[in-house]
N, C-alpha and C positions, 0 to 999 in steps of 0.2 A: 238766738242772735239775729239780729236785723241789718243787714249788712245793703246801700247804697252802690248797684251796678256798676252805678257811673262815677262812682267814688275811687270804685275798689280798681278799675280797670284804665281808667284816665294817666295815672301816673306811668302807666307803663308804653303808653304811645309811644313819646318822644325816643326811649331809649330803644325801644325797637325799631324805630326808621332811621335812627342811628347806626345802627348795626347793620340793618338791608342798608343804607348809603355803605357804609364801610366796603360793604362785599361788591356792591355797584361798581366804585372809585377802583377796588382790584380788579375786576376784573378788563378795566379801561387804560388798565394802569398801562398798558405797552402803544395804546394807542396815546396816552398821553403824552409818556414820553417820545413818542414822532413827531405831535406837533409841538414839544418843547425845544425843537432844532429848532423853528421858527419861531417862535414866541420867545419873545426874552424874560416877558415878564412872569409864564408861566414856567420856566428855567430856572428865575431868581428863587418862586414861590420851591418847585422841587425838594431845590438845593438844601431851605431851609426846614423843610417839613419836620423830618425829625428832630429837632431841636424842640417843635409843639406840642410833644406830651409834656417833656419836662416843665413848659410855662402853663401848661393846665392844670400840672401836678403841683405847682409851687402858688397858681392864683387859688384852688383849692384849700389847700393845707394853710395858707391866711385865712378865709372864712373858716376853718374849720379853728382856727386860733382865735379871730372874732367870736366865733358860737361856741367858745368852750368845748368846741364837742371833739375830742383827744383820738377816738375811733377813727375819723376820718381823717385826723393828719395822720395815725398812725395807717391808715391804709393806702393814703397817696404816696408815705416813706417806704412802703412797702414794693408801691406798682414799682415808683423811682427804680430803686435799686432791682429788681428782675426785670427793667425797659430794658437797664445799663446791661446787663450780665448779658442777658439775649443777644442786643448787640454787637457786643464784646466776642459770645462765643460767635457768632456769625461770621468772624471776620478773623478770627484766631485762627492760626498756623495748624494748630496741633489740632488733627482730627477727632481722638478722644474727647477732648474737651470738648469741643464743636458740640458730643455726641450726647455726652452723658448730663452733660450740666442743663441743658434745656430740660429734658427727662425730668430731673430733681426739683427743678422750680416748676413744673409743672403737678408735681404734688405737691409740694409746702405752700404755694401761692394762696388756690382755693380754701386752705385749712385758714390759712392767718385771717385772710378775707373775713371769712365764717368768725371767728373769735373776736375781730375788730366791731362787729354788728353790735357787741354788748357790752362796749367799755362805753361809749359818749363820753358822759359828763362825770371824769375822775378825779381825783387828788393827783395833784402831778409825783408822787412817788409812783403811785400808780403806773401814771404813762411813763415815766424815766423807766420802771420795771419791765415795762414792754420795749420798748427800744433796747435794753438789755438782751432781751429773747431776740431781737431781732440781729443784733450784733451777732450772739452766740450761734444760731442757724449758719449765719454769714460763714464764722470763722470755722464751724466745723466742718461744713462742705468742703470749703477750702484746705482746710487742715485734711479732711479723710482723700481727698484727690491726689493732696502732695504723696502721699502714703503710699497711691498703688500707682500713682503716674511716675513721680519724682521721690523713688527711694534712698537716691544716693545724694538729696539735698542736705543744706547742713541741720536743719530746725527735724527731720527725720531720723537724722545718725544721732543725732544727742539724743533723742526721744529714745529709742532703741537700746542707747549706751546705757539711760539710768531704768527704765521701766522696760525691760526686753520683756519679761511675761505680759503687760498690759498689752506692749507691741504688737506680740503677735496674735495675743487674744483679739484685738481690734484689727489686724490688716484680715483674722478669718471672716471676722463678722463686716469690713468695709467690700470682702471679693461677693458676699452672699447675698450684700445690698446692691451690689454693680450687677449682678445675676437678676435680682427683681428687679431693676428697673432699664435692665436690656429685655426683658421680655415683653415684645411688642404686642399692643394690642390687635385691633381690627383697625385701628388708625394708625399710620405709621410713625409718627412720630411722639405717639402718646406709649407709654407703657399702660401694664394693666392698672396696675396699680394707680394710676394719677387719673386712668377713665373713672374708675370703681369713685376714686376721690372725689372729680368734679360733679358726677349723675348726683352722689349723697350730698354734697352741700348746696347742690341745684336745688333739689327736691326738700332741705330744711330752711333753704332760704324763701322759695316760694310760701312753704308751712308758716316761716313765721310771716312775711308779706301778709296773709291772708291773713293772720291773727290778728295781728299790731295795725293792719292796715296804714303801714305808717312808708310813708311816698322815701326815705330814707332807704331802709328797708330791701323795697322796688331797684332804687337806685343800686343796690351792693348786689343785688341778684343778677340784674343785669352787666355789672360789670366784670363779674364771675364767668359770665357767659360769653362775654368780650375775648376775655384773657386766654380760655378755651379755646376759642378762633383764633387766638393770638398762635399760640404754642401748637397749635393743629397742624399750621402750615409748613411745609419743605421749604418756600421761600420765603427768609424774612424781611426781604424787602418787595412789596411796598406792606406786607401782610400786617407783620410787628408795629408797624409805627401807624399804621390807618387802623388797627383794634384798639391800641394801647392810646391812640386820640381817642378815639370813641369812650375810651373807658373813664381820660379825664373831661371829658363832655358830659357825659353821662352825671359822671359827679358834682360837675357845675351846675349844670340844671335839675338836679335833685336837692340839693343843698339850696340853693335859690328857691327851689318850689317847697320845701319843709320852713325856710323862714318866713313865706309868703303864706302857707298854713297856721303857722302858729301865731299868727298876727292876724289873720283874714278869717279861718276856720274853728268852728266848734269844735273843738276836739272828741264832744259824745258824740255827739249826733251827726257830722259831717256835715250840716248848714254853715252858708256863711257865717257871723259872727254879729256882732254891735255896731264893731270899727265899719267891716264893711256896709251894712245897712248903713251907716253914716252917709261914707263918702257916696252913696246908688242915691240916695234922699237927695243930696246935694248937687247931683246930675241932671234931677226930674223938672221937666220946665211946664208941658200942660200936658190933659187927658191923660190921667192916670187913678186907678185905685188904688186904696190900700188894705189889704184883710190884716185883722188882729186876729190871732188865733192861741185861745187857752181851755187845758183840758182841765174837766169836770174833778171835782172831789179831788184833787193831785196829792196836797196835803194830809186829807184822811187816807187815800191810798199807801202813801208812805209812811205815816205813823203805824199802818197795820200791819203793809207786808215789807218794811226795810229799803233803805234808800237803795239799793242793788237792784231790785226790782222795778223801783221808781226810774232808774236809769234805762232800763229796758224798755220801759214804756215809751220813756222820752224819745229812745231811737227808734221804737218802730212809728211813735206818733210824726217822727222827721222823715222815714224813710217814704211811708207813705206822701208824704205832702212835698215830696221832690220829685214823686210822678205825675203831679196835678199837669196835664198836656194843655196846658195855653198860653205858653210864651211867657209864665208869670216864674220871678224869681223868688224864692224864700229864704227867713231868717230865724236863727234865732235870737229873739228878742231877750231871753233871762229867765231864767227859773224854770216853769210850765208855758212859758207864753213864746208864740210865736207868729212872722209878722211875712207879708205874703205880698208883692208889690204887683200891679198889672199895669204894664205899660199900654197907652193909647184905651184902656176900658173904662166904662162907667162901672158904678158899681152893680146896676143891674144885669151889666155884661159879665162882670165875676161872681156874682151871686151863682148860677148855676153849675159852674166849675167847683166853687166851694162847696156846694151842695153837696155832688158828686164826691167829693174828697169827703165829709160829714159822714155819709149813708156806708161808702167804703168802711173807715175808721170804725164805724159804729159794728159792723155785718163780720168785722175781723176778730178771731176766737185768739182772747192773751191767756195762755196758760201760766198759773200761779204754782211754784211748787213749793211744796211743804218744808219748813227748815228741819222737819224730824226725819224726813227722807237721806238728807245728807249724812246722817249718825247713825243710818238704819242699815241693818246687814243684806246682803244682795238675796240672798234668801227670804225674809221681810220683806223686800222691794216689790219681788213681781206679785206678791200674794197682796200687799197695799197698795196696787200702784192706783186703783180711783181713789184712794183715799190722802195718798199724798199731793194731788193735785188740785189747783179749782180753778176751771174758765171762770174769766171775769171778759166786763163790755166795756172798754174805755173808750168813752166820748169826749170830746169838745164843743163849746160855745166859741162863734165868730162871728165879729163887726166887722163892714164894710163901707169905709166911706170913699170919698173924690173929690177930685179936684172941683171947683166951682165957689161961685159967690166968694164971700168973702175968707173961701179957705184954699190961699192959692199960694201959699206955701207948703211945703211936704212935712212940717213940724206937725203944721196944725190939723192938715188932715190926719196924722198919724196919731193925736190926739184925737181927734174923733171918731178915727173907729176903735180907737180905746175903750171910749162914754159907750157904740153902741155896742160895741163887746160885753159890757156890764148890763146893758139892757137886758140881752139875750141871754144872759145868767139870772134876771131876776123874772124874765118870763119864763124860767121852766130848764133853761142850760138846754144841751144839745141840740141845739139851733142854727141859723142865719139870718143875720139884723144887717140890712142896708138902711144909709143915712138918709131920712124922706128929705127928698127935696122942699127949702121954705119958696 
């Protein structure tokens, strides 16, 4: 796997200086409010604060109704309602409640979270199914609470009058569940059980992040981690409402940045795209190159060893040529071919960057595995293992042309190092051809 540093690592900036701001704004929070005596305007802003998850939660859950994508409104209905409850017990009379109900959403939270990552794009039975599950968590909290807090309520004495053996079987097993989740961890306000919960859907959501590399993904991780911080604190104010913004921040600007991938970005290789090279051509006014860049044999390669393999090729052929260090941006251009822009250079000024990237590419060992490895017993394996593999040397031919004479639009140069991209294929392929000046 060829995996893009600056690909895999970029999406997770924004929501971690989300998070250090979050803990910044707490910790200011009492200086804040001193100078909120004087300030009126930052008094009015206070006042309103908490009411800002809920309008992050609700602009979300529209793009997530715009993008079809059912996971993330089912995960902003999910923040919603655990914002409210927290809230709620914050500020509730009855101390047990205060106690135990943060406790419980601090383990069902992280799980739904984790499950939400894999619905997206459903059939709406689907997602009415999940809002289902979400109700039914709802009411059984609330139902097992009335149980051991409010025995003498009416919706209790009935339950008791027709089902007294269910009754009591469930008020044993609701005291043994009050027992696990009063047992405090090493954070005080975490039981063990909701620690143990959050470290394992940390540590799957990262796993899949790094799989999926899908800036989405990123997004749910991090606000998994929000919500942690959220439910961590003894004070819920300003704690709850400056995580639980963070969380619908979080989700704004990942949702924004995955519609802006799938429109901007390659999805193999993590190069920009078409669209983009468009709209960067359309920017370029003078002194500028352009490299075309296409790898050798692509075709035979994938007629031989499977288009799976050919995709591998493609990404380590991208991954390499997004460390070319000269201020130059790359594209993929379509199929095997790819297109490498140099602001303010001639082409003899990119010619030995591209070189540089050629020699690399060329000097880089791609191992081929055998498709009878896959069907081969692990016993077989290691005694076959040079046999089910074969390095191969995958090169590229690239043209380079420039702005000048009469090619002073960015079409036309881009056609021209097209022509000398084919030059350099029929002198011999893994090369570099710049456009002689007439």
């Amino acid at each position: 796997m060829y995996y893009n540093v600056k690909r895999l690592f970029a999406p997770l900036i924004f929501p971690s200086l989300l998070i250090i701001l979050s803990m910044i704004i707490g910790w200011q929070w009492d200086r804040m409010l001193f100078h909120a005596d004087i300030d009126n305007e930052l008094t009015a802003f206070i006042v309103i604060f908490p009411l800002i998850p809920y309008l992050l939660f609700v602009i979300v859950a529209i793009l997530g109704v715009r993008s079809n994508n059912s996971g993330l409104i089912l995960c902003t209905i999910i923040l919603t309602i655990s914002y409210f409850i927290l809230n709620l017990s914050s500020s509730y009379p009855i101390i047990d409640f205060n106690f135990i109900i943060p406790r419980i959403i601090s383990f069902l939270l992280p799980i739904n979270i984790f499950l939400f990552t894999f619905v997206e794009k459903k059939k709406i039975r689907v997602f009415f199914l999940y809002i289902v599950i979400i109700l039914i968590e709802v009411g059984v909290i609330r139902f097992l609470y009335y149980l051991i807090e409010f025995p003498e309520s009416k919706i209790i004495i009935q339950f008791y009058t027709e089902f007294p053996k269910l009754a009591a079987s469930l008020l044993v097993f609701t005291q043994y569940l009050y027992g696990v989740f009063l047992k405090t961890s090493l954070i005080d306000n975490i039981p063990v059980i909701s620690l143990f919960t959050f470290i394992m859907i940390i540590v799957l959501l990262i796993a899949k992040f790094v799989s999926s590399r899908d800036v989405r993904n990123g997004g749910y991780l991090f606000v998994t981690i929000s919500v942690f911080l959220a439910v961590c604190s003894s004070e819920p104010v300003p704690t709850l409402m400056l995580f639980f913004t963070a969380s619908g921040l979080i989700l704004l600007i990942t949702t924004i940045e995955a519609s802006f991938s799938m429109a901007y970005i390659d999805e193999l290789t993590g190069l920009h795209g078409r669209r983009s090279l468009n709209e960067t051509l359309s920017t370029l006014n003078k002194n500028y190159a352009i490299a075309m860049i296409d790898i050798d044999h692509f075709k035979k390669f994938n007629d031989r060893y499977g288009h799976k393999t050919g995709d591998q090729v493609l990404k380590m052929v991208a991954a390499k040529l997004s460390e070319v260090n000269s201020g130059a941006k790359s594209f993929r251009y379509g199929g095997e071919e790819f297109t490498t822009i140099f602001p303010g250079k001639t082409s003899k000024e990119a010619k030995p960057f591209m070189e540089e990237y050629r020699v690399i590419l060329e000097s880089t060992e791609f191992i081929v595995r055998s498709p009878i490895r896959r069907s081969s017993t692990s016993k077989n394996r290691g005694k076959s293992a040079s046999k089910d593999r074969k390095i191969v040397t995958v090169t590229v031919s690239i043209g380079i042309a420039e702005y000048s004479g009469n090619q002073t639009k960015p079409e036309k140069v881009l056609k021209a190092a097209d022509k000398i991209l084919y030059k350099a294929k029929h002198l011999g392929r893994n090369r570099v051809e710049i456009q002689k000046k007439k």
